[in-house]
C-alpha positions as CSV (number, residue, x, y, z in Angstrom):
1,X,118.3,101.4,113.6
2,X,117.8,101.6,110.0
3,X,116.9,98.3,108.4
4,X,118.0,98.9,104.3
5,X,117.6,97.0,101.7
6,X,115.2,97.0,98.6
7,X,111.7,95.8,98.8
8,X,112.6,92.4,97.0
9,X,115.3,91.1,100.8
10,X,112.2,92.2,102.6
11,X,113.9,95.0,105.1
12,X,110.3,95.1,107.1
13,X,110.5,91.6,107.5
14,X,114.2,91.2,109.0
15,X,113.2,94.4,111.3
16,X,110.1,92.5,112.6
17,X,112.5,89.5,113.3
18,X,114.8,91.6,115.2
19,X,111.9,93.2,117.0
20,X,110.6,89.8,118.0
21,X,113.8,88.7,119.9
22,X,114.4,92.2,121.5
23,X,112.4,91.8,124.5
24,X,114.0,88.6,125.8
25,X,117.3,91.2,126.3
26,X,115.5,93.0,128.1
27,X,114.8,96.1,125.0
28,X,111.0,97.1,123.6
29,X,111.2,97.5,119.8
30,X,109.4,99.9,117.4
31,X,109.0,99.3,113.8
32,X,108.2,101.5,111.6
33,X,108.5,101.3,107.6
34,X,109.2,103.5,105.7
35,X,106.5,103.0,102.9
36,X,104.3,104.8,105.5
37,X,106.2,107.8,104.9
38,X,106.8,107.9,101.8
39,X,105.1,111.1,100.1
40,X,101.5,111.7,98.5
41,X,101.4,110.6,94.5
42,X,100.9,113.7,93.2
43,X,104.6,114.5,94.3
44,X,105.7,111.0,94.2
45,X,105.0,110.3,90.9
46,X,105.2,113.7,89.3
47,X,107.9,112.6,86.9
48,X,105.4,109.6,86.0
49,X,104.9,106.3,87.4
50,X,108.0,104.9,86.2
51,X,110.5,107.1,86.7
52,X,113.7,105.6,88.6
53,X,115.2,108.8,89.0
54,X,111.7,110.2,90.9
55,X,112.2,106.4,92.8
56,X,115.6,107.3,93.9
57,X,115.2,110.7,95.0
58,X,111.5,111.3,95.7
59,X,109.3,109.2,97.3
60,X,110.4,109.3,101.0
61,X,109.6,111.8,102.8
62,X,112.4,111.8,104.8
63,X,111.8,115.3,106.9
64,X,108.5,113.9,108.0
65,X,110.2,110.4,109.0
66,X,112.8,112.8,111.2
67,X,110.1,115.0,112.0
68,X,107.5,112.0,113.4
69,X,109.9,109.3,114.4
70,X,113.6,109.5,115.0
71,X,113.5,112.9,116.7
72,X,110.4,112.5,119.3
73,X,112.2,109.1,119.7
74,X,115.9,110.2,120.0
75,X,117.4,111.8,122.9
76,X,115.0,114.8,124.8
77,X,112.3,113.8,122.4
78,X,108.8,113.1,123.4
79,X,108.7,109.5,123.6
80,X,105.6,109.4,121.2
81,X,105.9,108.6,117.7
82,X,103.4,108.3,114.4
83,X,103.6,104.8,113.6
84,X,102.7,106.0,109.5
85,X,102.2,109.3,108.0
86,X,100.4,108.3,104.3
87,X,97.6,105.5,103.4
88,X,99.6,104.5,100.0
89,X,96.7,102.8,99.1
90,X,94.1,105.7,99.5
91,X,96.6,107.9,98.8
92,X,95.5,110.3,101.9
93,X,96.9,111.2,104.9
94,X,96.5,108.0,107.2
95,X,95.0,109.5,110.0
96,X,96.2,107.3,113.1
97,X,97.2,108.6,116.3
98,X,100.6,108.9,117.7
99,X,102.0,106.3,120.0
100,X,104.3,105.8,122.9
101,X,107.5,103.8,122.7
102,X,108.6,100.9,125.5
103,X,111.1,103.0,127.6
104,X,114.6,102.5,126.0
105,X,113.0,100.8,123.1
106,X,114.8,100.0,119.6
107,X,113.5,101.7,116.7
108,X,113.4,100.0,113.4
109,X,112.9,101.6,110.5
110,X,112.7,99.2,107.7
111,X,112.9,100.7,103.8
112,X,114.7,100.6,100.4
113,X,117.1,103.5,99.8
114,X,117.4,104.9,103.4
115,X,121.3,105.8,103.3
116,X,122.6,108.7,102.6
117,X,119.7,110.7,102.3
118,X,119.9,112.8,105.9
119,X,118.4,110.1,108.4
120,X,120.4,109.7,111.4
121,X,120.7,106.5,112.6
122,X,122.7,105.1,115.3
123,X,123.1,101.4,113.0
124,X,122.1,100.3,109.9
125,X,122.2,97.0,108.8
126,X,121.8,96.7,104.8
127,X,120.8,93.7,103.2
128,X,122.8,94.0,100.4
129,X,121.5,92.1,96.8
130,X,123.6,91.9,93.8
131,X,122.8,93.7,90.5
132,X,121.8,90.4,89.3
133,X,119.8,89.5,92.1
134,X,117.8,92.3,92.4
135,X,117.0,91.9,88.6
136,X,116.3,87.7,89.3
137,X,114.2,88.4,91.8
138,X,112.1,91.5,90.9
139,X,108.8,91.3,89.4
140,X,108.4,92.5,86.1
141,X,105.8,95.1,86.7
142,X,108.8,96.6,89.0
143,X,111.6,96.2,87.0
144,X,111.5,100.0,86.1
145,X,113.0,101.1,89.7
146,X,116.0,98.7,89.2
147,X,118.3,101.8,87.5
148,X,116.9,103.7,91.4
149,X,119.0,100.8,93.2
150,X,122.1,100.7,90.6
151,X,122.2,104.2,91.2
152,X,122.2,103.9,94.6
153,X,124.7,101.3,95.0
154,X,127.0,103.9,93.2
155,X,126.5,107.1,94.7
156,X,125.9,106.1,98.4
157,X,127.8,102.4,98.1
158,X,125.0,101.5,101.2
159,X,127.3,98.4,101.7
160,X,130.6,100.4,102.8
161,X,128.4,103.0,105.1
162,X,126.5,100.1,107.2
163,X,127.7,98.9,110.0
164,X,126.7,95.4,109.1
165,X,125.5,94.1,105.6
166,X,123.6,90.7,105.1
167,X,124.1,89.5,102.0
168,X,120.7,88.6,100.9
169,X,121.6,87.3,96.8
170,X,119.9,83.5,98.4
171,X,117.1,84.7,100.5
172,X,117.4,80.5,101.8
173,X,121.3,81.2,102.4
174,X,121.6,84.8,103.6
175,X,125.5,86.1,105.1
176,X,126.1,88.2,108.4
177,X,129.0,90.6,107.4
178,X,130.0,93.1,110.5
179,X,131.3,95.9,109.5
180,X,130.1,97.5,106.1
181,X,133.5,98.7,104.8
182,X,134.1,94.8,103.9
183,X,134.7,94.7,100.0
């Protein structure tokens, strides 16, 4: 299950939720975000640190997220995934070993700008923030990636591919809409 929104509707935090109430019906859960794979500075911020186009297009690293997660977790894989690939903050590999997933368990991985970009998931909820919003509620030492998002919303349209969207605009007032293809 993909869990996409950008950093400001806090995608990890909804997938931690989920994962919280999936053992009561009788499911283990798995999160993984996708920060922990995104890719190594030197390639990440190539283009410079502010860059929106470099944010949009390349930070994760989406063949190691396949490679390490969603295949040894998807049918005939291993059953063992790596929970995080990069140390962001040390900028290094992080070094941690791989771990096994509850039989049958949910996998949740929780990120910003996860459509569209070869990750095959079986859902994908996006929590969907207005142009507006995203500005309103993103600091201003991030307000560089908000052209990344605005892109996004018109190229992928993350809100019509999901199979549900929360609307997240009123993180105190947030909307369950089934069905992406709503509007």
């Amino acid at each position: 299950m993909g869990v996409d929104g950008p950093e400001v509707a806090e995608p990890e935090r909804l997938a931690a939720a989920v994962a919280e109430r999936l053992p009561a019906l009788g499911h283990g859960a798995v999160v993984v975000p996708a920060p922990g794979f995104y890719r190594p500075a030197s390639l990440r911020l190539e283009h410079g640190r502010t860059d929106p186009d470099a944010r949009y297009t390349d930070w994760l690293d989406t063949g190691a997220l396949n490679r390490e997660v969603l295949d040894p977790l998807g049918p005939g894989g291993s059953g063992e995934y790596l929970p995080v690939l990069w140390d962001l903050a040390r900028d290094r590999a992080a070094r941690v070993p791989r771990r096994p997933a509850p039989p049958g368990a949910v996998v949740l991985v929780a990120g910003a700008l996860l459509q569209g970009v070869g990750l095959a998931f079986d859902v994908v909820v996006h929590l969907r923030l207005s142009p507006s919003a995203r500005r309103r509620r993103t600091p201003a030492e991030e307000q560089w990636a908000l052209p990344a998002f605005d892109r996004y919303d018109d190229e992928v349209d993350p809100a019509a591919l999901a199979d549900a969207v929360v609307l997240a605009d009123h993180p105190e007032k947030p909307a369950l809409v089934l069905g992406g293809r709503w509007g």
